[in-house]
C-alpha positions in Angstrom: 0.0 0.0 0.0 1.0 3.2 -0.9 1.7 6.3 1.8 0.6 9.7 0.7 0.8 12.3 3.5 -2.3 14.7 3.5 -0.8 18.2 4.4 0.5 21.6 2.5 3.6 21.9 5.3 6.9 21.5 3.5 8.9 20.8 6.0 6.4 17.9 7.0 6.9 16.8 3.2 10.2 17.3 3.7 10.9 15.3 6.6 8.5 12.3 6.0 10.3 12.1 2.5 13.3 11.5 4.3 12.3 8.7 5.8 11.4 7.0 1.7 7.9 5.4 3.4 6.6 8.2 1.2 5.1 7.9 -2.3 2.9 10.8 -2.8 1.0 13.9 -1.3 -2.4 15.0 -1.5 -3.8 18.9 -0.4 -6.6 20.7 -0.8 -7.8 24.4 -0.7 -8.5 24.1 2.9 -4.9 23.0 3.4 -3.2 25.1 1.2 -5.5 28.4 3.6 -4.0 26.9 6.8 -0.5 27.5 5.1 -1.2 30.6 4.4 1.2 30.5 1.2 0.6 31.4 -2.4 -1.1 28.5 -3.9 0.7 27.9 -7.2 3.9 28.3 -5.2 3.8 26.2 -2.3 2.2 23.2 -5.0 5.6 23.8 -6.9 7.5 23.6 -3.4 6.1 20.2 -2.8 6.0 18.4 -6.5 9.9 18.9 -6.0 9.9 17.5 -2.3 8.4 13.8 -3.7 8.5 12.1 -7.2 4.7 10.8 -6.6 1.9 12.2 -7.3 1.0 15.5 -5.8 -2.8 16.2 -5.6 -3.5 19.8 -6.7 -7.6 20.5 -6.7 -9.6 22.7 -8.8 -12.0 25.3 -7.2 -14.4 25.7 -10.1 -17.5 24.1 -9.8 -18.6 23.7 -13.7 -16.1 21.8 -16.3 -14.9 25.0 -18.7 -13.2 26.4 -15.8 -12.1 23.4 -14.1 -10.1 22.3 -17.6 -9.0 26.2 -17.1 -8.1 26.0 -13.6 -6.2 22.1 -14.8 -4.3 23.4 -17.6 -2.7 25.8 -15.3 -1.7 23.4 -12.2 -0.9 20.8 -14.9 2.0 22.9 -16.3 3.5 22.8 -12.7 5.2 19.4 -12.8 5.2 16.1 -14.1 4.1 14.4 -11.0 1.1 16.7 -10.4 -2.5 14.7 -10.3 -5.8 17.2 -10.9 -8.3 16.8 -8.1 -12.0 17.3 -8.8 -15.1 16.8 -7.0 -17.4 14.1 -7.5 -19.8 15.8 -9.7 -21.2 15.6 -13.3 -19.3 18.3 -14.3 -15.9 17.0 -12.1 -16.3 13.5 -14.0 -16.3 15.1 -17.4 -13.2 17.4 -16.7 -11.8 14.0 -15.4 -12.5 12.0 -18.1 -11.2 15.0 -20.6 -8.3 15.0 -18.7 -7.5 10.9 -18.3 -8.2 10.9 -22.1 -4.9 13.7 -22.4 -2.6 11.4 -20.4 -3.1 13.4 -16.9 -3.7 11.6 -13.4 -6.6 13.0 -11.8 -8.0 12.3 -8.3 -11.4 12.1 -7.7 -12.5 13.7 -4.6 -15.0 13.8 -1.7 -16.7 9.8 -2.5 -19.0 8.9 -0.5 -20.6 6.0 -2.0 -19.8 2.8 -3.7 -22.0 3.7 -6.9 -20.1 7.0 -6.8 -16.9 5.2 -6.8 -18.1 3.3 -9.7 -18.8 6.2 -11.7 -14.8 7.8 -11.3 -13.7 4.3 -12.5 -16.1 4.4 -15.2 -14.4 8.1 -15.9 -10.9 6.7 -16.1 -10.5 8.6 -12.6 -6.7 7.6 -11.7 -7.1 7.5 -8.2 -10.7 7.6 -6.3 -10.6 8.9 -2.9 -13.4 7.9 -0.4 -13.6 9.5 2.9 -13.5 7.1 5.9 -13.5 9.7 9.1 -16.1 11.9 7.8 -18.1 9.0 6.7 -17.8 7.7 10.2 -18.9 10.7 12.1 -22.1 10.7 10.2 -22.9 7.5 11.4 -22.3 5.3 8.8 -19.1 2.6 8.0 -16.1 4.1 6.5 -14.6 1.1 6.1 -17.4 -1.0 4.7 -17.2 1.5 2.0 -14.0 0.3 1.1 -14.7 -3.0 0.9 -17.4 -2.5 -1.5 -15.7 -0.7 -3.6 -12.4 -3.0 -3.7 -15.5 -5.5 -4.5 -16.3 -3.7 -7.5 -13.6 -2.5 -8.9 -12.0 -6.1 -8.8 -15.4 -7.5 -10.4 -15.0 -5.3 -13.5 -11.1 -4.9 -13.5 -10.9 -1.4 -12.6 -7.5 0.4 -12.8 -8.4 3.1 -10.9 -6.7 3.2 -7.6 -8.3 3.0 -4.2 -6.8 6.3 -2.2 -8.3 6.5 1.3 -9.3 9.8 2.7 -9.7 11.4 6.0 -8.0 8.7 7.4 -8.2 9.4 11.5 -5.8 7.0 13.4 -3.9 3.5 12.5 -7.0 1.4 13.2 -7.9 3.0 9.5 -4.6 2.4 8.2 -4.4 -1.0 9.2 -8.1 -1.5 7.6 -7.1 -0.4 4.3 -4.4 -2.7 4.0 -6.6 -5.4 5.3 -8.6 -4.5 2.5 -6.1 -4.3 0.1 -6.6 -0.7 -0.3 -3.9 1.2 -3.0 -3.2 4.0 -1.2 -3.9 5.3 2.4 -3.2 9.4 2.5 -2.9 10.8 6.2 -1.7 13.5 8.1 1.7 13.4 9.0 0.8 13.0 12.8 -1.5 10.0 11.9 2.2 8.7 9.5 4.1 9.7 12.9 1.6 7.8 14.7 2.6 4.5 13.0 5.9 4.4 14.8 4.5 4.3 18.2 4.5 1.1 20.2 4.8 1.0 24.0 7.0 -2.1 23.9 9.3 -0.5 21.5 9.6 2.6 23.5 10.6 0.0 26.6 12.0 -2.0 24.8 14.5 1.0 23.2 14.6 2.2 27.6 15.8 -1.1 29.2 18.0 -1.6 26.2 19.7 2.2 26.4 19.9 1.5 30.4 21.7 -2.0 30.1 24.2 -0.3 27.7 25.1 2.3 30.3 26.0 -0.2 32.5 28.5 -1.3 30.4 30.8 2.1 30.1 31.2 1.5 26.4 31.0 3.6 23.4 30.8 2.7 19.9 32.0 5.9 18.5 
């Protein structure tokens, strides 16, 4: 499974990069706000932290402006992916834009049949979100099943990117699942580290060594 980090903070980019668990990175306007950078030039920043995809969304609602809007971010990098909501109009400026060679990520799936519809689209990735699907009550992760269902049924190439991803239990989910691509924050990525026997584990060991009066270097 693949490990995009959700975020717009270079030096989080940076420093998860570093670690090469990293494949990709996803933002979003809200993201990009709570940098408080210039759009087009933080996206730049970040297609040149990774050489994954880099999720760069439209804000136009209807398809002329979106393709406006795509031709622009497109010209950024290679590695950048379009993101566009899961609409009529964001399905056509995604099929338009599969059809030219671009990735595009579908954005803000909520259902199975919607999921089926970005496949149908030649969507590149599809990305259905767990958490807030969860805190409305429903199954986040029965969502992914059922579309991992279909998209195996029918063959689909179109990757399975999991959104709004919360904590590990959804991490560990997804790959149950046999999901592509889990994005997170990079505290949730952080998160994944942390084990209470490794950190005593790491203690008893550092205290034993001590003991000895020895230094490797």
């Amino acid at each position: 499974m693949k490990f995009f980090v959700d975020t717009a903070d270079t030096a989080d980019i940076a420093d998860l990069a570093a670690t090469g668990l990293l494949d990709g990175v996803t933002t979003n306007p809200s993201l990009i706000a709570k940098s408080g950078r210039d759009f087009l030039e933080v996206t730049r920043e970040i297609c040149a932290l990774v050489e994954g995809p880099v999720s760069a969304e439209v804000v136009a609602l209807d398809h002329e402006t979106m393709m406006k809007e795509a031709e622009i971010l497109r010209k950024i990098a290679d590695n950048v992916a379009i993101k566009v909501p899961l609409t009529l109009d964001g399905l056509k400026t995604c099929k338009k834009l599969t059809d030219d060679g671009t990735m595009v990520n579908v954005t803000l799936c909520f259902s199975a049949n919607q999921a089926l519809l970005a496949a149908k689209a030649g969507a590149t990735f599809i990305s259905p979100f767990v958490g807030r699907h969860d805190d409305n009550g429903f199954d986040g992760m029965a969502l992914i099943e059922d579309i991992r269902l279909i998209y195996d049924n029918y063959a689909f190439e179109t990757e399975i990117l999991v959104a709004s991803i919360r904590h590990p239990i959804h991490v560990l989910e997804s790959a149950r699942i046999g999901a592509d691509v889990a994005t997170m924050p990079p505290s949730v990525i952080r998160s994944l580290f942390k084990h209470v026997l490794t950190d005593k584990g790491i203690e008893g060991f550092m205290a034993d060594w001590a003991k000895t009066g020895q230094s490797i270097c």
